[in-house]
C-alpha positions as CSV (number, residue, x, y, z in Angstrom):
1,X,7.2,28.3,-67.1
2,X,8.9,31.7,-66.1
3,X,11.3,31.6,-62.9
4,X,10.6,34.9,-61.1
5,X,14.0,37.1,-60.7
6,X,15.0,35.8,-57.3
7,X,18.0,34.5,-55.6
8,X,17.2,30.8,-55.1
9,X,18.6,31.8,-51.2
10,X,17.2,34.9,-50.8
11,X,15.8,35.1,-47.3
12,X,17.4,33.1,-46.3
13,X,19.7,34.3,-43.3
14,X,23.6,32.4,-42.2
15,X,26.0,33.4,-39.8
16,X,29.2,32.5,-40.3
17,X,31.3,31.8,-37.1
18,X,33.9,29.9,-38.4
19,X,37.8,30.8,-39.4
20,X,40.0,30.1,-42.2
21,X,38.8,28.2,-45.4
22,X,36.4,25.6,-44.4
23,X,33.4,26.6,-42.3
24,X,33.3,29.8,-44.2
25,X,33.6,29.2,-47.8
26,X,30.7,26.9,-46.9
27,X,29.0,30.5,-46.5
28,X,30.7,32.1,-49.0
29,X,28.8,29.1,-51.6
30,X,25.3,30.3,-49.6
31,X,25.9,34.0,-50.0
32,X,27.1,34.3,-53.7
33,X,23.5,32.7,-54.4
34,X,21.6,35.1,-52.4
35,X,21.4,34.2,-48.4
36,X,22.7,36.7,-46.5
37,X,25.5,36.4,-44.5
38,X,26.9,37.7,-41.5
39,X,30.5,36.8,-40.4
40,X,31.3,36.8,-36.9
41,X,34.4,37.7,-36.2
42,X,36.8,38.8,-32.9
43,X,36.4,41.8,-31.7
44,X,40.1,43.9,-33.0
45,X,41.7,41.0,-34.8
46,X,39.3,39.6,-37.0
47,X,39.2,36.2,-38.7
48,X,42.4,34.8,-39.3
49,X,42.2,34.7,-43.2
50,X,42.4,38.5,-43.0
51,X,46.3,38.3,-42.5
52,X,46.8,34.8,-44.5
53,X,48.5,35.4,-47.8
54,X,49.1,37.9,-50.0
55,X,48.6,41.5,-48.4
56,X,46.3,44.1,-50.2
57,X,46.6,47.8,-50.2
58,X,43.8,47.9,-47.6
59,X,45.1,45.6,-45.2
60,X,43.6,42.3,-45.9
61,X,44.5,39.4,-47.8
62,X,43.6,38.3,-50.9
63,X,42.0,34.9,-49.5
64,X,40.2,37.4,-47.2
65,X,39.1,39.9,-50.0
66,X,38.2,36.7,-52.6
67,X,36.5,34.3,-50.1
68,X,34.6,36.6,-47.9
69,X,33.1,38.1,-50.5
70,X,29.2,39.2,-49.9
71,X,29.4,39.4,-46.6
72,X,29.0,41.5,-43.2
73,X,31.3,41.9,-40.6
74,X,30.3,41.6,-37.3
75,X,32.7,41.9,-34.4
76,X,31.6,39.5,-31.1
77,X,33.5,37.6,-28.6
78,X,31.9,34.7,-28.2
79,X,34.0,33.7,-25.5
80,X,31.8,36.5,-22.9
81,X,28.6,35.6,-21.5
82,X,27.3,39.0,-23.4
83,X,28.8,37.6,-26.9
84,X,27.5,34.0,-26.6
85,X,24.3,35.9,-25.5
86,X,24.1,38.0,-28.3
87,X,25.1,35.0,-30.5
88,X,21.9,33.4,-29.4
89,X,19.7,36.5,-30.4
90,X,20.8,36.6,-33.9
91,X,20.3,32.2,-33.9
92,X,16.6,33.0,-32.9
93,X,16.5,34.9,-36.2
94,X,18.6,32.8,-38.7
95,X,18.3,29.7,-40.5
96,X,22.2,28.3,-40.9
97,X,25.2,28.4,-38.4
98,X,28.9,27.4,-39.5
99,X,31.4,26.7,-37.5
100,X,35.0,25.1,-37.9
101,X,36.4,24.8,-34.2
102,X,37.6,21.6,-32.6
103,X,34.9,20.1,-31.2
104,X,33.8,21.3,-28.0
105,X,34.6,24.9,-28.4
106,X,31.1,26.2,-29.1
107,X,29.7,24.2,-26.2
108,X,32.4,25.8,-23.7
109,X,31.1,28.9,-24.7
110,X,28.1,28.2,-24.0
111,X,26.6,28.1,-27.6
112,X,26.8,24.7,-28.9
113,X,24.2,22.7,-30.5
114,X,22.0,22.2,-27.4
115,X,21.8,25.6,-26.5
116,X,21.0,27.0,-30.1
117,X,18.9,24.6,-31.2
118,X,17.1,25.6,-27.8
119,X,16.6,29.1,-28.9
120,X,15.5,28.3,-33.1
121,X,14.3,24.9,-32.8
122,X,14.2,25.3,-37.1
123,X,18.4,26.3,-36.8
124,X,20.6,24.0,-38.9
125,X,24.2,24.1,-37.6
126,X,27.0,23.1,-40.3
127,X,30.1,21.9,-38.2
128,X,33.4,21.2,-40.1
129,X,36.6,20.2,-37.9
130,X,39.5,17.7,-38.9
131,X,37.9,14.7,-37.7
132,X,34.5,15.3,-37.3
133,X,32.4,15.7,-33.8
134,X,32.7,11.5,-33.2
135,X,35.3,9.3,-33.1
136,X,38.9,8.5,-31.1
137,X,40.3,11.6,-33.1
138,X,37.7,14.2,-32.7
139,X,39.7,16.3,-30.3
140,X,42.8,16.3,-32.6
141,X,43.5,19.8,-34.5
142,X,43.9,19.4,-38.1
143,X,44.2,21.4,-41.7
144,X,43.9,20.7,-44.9
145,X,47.3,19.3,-45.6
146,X,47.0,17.0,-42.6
147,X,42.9,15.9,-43.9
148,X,44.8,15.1,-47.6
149,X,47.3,12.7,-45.5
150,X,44.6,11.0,-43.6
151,X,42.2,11.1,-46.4
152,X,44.1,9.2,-48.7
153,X,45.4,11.4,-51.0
154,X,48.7,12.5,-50.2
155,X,50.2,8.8,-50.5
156,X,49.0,8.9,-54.1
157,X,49.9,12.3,-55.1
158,X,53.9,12.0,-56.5
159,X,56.2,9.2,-58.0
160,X,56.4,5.6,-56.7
161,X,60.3,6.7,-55.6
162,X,60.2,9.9,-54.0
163,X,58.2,11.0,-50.9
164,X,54.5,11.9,-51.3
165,X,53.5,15.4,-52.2
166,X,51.2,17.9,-51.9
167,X,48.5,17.8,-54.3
168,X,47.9,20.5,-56.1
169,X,47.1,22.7,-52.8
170,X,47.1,21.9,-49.6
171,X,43.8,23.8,-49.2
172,X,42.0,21.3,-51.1
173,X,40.3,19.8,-48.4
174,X,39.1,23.3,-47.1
175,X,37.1,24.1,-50.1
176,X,35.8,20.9,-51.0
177,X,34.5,20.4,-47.3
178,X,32.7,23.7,-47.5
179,X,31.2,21.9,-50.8
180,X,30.1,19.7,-48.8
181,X,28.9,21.9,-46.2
182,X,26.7,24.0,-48.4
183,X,24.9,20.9,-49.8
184,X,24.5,19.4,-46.3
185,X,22.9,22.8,-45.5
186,X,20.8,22.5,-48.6
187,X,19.6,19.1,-47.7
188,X,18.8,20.1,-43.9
189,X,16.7,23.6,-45.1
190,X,14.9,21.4,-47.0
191,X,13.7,18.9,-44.0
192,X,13.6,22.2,-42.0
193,X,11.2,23.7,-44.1
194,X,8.7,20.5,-44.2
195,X,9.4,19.6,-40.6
196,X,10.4,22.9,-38.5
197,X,13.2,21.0,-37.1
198,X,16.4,21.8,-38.0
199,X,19.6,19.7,-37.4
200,X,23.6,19.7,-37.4
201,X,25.4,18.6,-40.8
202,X,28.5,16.8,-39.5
203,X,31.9,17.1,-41.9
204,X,35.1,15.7,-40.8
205,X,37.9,17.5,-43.7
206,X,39.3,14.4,-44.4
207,X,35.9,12.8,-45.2
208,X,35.9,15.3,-48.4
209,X,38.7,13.6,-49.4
210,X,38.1,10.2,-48.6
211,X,34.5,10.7,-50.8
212,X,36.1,11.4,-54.0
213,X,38.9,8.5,-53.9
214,X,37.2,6.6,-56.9
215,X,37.6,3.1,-56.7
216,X,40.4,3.6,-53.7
217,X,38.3,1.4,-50.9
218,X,36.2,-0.6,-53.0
219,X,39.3,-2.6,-54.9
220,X,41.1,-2.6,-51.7
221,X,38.3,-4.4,-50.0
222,X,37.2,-6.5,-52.6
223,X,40.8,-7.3,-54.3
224,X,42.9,-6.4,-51.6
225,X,44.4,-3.9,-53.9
226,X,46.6,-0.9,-52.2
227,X,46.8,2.0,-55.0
228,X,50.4,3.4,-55.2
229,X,51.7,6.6,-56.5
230,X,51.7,6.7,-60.0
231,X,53.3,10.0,-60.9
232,X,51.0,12.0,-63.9
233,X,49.7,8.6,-64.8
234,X,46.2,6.8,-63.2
235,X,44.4,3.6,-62.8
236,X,42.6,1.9,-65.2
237,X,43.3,3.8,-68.2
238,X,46.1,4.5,-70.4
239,X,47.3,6.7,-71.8
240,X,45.9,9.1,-69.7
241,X,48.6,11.7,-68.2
242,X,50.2,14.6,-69.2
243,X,52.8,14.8,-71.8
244,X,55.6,17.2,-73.2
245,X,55.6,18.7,-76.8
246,X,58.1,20.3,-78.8
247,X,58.1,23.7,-77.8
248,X,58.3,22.7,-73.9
249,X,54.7,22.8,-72.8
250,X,52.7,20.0,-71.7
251,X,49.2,18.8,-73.1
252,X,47.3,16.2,-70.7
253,X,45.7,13.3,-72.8
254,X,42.7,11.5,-71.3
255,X,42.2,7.7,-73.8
256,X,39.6,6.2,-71.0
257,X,38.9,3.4,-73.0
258,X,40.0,1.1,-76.5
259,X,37.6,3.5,-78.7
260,X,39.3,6.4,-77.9
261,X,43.0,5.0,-77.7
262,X,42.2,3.7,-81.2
263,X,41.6,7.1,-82.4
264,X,44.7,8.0,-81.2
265,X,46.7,5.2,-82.2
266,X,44.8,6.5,-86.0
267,X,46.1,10.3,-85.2
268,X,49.5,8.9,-84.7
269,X,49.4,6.7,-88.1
270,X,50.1,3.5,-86.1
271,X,46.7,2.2,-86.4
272,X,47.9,-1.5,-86.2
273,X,48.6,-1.1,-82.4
274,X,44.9,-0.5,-81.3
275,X,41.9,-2.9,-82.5
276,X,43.1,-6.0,-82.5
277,X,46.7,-5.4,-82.1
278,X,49.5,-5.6,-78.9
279,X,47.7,-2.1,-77.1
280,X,44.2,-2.5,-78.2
281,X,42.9,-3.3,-74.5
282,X,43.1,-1.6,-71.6
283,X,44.4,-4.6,-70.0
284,X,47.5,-4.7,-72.6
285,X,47.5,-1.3,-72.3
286,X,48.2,-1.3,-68.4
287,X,50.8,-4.6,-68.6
288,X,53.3,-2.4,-70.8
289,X,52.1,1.0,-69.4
290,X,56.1,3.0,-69.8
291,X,55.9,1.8,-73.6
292,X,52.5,3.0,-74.1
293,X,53.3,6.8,-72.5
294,X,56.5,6.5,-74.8
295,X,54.6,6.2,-78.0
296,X,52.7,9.2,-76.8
297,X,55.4,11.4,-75.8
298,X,57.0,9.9,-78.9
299,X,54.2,11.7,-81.1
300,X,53.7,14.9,-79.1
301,X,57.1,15.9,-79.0
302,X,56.9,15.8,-82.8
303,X,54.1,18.5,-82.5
304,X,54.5,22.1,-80.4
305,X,51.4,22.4,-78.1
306,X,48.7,24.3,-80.1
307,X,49.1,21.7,-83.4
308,X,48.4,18.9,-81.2
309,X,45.6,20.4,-79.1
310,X,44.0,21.0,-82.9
311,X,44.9,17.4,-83.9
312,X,43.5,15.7,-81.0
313,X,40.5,17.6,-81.1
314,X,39.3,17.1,-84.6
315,X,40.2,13.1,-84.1
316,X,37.7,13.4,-80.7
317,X,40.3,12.5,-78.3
318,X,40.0,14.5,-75.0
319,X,43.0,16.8,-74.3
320,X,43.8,20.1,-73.1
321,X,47.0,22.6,-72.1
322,X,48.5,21.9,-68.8
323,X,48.1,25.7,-67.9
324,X,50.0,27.9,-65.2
325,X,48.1,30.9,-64.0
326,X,49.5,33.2,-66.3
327,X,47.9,31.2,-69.1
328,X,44.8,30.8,-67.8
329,X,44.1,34.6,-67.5
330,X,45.1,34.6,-71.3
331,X,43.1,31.6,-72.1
332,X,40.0,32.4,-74.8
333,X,38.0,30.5,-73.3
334,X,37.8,31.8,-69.6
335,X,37.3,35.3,-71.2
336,X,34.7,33.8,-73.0
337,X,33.3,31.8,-70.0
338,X,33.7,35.2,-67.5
339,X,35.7,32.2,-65.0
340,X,37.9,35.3,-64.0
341,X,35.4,38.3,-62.3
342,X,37.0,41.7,-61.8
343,X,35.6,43.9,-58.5
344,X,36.9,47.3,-57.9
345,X,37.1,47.3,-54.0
346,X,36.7,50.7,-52.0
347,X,40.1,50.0,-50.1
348,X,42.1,47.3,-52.1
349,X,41.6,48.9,-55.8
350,X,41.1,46.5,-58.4
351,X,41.3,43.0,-57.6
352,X,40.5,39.6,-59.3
353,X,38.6,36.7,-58.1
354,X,37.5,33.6,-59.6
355,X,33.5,34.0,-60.4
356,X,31.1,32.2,-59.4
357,X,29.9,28.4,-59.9
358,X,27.4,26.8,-60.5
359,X,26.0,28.6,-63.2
360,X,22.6,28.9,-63.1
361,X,21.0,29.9,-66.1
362,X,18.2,31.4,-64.5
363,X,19.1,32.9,-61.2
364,X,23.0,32.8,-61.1
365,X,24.6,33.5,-57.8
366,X,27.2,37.1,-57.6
367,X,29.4,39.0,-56.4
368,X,28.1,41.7,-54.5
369,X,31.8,43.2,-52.8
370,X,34.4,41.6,-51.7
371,X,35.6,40.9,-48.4
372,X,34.2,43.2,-45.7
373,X,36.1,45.5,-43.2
374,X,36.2,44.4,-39.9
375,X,33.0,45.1,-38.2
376,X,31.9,47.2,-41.1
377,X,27.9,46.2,-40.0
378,X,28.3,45.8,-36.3
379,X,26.2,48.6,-36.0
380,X,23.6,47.8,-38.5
381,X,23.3,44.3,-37.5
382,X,22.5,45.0,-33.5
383,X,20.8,48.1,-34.1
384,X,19.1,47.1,-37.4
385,X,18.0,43.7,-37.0
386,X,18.6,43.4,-33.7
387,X,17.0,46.5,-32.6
388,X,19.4,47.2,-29.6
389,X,20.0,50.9,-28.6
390,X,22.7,53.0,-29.7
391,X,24.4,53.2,-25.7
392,X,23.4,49.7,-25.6
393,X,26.0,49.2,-28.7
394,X,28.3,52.1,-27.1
395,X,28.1,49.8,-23.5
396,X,28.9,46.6,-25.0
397,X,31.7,48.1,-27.2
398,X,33.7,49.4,-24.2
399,X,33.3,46.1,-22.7
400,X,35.4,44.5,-25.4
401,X,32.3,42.2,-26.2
402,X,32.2,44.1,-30.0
């Protein structure tokens, strides 16, 4: 059967009210596959993302210019009677709102889920905050460092004698809640579409982290097992952590189970050990764990990283280059892949973003622009789809309300 050339979003219509990471990357995911997507923003200062990181030529930053991509700026203070007003209008004629303010802040404007569901009865409202919209914390503020603490990931992220750590990026949390977002907007169009009644998709950041944990509550609750840091290293397998070689990179080896350790233990001519010798199970594995990672760092620092990338691979045991950014933008197979997507932007020049995923064979998402100007389709938007009047517009933009 042939899929007709269409966006699987396309008509579909999202206005993006929230700040940051969170609430809009969840937008960002709908736009790139076709929904369009109008960001409202305050009136002369614009989302905050604009002036977070690294500064372009044009102004705004490169979060702004990467994660705002395919979408319109619209300038409106919600925090006016003619702002939350106008806010309404557009909900009467969309299918998804986002927003990421503590809880409460949409309804003391006068545009929380009561009131816009009240106008589209069909709307489905994404709400992202640090603790959700229930609970003892709700009211608390929170970013993504703080939802990786309370999540659970920032106690195992580090070594067992030295503080925890950040992992990776503190924004973490920001983008996989906006994950979580878009699906939980998927799921509620759906039941939207059969039912006409739409609904709010609740995501707390930490939850995003919480969700991924593995094992983390399970063992706890069944074995009363509390999972410490564990540096590179992980539970339940080894070895499985990253390891240096002999011309000072690293190469990350993944042996999930006694098949694969075996081909190692093969690759590194000490068959003996695997099978039915002292490592052949992950349980003897595990009890003598620092003399395990030894024998491997014993073997890779015998090999500079691109012979034991090529050894490891033709034996079938999963590996790959610990890479710094640098290296990934020389990497083969990223080219190959098109992982890194360059847009020439009218104000910024020539900038690169990460492309897009999933990829869809069929009807794969884009990347239209980058991030918008401030209020570059204020006009467009109230006149346009709107259909207010041009001193209507003029009135409304001396009142400070766009």
């Amino acid at each position: 059967m042939t899929i007709p050339p269409q966006s699987p979003m396309e008509g579909v219509r999202v206005l993006d009210c929230a700040t940051f990471i969170a609430g809009p990357t969840c937008a960002t995911f709908l736009g790139e596959f076709g929904a369009e997507v109008i960001k409202v923003e305050l009136p002369n200062i614009g989302c905050p993302l604009r002036k977070f990181g690294t500064a372009t030529d044009g102004g705004d930053s490169l979060p702004w210019m990467s994660e705002a991509r395919n979408k319109k700026s619209l300038t409106l203070d919600l925090r006016k009677p003619e702002g939350a007003a106008i806010l309404k209008d557009l909900a009467r004629v969309s299918d998804v709102l986002v927003e990421n303010f503590q809880p409460g802040t949409m309804e003391e404007w006068g545009v929380g889920w009561e009131a816009l569901s009240a106008c589209n009865p069909r709307l489905v409202m994404v709400r992202i905050s640090a603790y959700g919209q229930t609970g003892p914390y709700r009211d608390r503020p929170g970013f993504g460092r703080i939802a990786n603490a309370f999540g659970g990931l920032s106690y195992l992220a580090g070594y067992p004698d030295r503080p925890p750590v950040t992992p990776g990026s503190a924004t973490l949390p920001d983008y996989m809640s906006g994950m979580f977002g878009a699906m939980g907007a998927l799921f509620a169009l759906r039941v939207a579409e059969r039912t006409g009644v739409g609904q709010v998709v609740d995501i707390g950041l930490y939850e995003s982290i919480f969700r991924v944990l593995d094992e983390l509550a399970p063992a706890y609750a069944y074995r009363g097992k509390v999972r410490e840091r564990m540096g590179p290293g992980t539970v339940n397998a080894v070895p499985h952590s990253h390891y240096p070689t002999r011309d000072g990179r690293w190469i990350a080896i993944a042996c999930t189970n006694d098949k694969i350790f075996a081909r190692f233990a093969a690759l590194a001519a000490a068959p003996e050990v695997a099978g039915d010798g002292k490592w052949g199970t992950t349980r003897q594995r595990e009890a003598e764990r620092d003399a395990v990672d030894a024998f491997v760092t014993a073997w890779t620092g015998r090999h500079d990283l691109s012979d034991a990338l090529e050894r490891c691979a033709s034996a079938q045991v999963p590996c790959g280059p610990v890479l710094s950014v640098d290296q990934i933008f020389t990497d083969p197979h990223y080219r190959a892949r098109g992982n890194l997507r360059t847009i020439q932007d009218p104000r910024a020049g020539e900038i690169v973003v990460p492309n897009v995923v999933p990829r869809l064979t069929a009807t794969p998402g884009r990347i239209d622009h980058l991030g918008p100007a401030l209020g570059g389709s204020t006009d467009d938007i109230l006149g346009g789809l709107l259909h207010f009047p041009a001193d209507r517009i003029a009135a409304l933009r001396d009142k400070g309300v766009i």
